[in-house]
N, C-alpha and C positions, 0 to 999 in steps of 0.2 A: 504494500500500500504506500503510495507517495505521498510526502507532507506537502506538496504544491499546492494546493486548492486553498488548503488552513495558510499557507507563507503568504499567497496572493491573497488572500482578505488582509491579514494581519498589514503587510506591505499598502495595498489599496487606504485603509483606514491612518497607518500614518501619513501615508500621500494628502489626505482630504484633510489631517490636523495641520501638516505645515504650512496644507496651504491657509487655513483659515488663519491659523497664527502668524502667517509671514503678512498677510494682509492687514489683517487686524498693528502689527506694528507699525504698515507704511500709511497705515492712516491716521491710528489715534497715540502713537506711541511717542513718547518724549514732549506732548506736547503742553507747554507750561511750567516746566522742570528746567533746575539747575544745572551745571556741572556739565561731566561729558569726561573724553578721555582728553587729557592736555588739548590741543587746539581743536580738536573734534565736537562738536556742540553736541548736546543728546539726540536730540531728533537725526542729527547726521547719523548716528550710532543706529539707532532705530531703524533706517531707511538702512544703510547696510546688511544689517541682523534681517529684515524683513526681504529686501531680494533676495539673500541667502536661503533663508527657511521657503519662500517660493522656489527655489530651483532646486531644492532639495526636495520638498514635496512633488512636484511636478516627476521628479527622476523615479522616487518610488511609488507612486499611485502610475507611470507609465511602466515599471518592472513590476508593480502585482496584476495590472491587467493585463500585462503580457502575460506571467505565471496563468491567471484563470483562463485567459484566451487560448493559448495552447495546450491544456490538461483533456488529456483523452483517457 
């Protein structure tokens, strides 16, 4: 018995969190807040860490629908 079907949900489901959390920072993140990393302002921070978690999400919700798409 293959674990691909349970890897491709599990895979698919963190896809859909990154993405909502990588959104979720480029919109509402850093905003009103102090600080930052030395000359980096937070919302810059924010907008980094949020393209990041989008193209991470994007890579594993497109590798668990590949997993459920190909399980025969």
């Amino acid at each position: 018995m293959s674990p691909a079907p349970a890897f491709g949900v599990l895979l698919a489901l963190a896809g859909i969190g990154g993405l909502s959390f990588g959104l979720y920072a480029l919109v509402r993140g850093g905003r009103g807040q102090r600080g930052g990393i030395g000359p980096i302002p937070e919302r810059g921070v924010h907008a980094v860490a949020g393209i990041r978690m989008i193209l991470g999400g994007l890579v594993s919700l497109a590798t668990g629908a590949y997993l459920l798409w190909n399980y025969s």
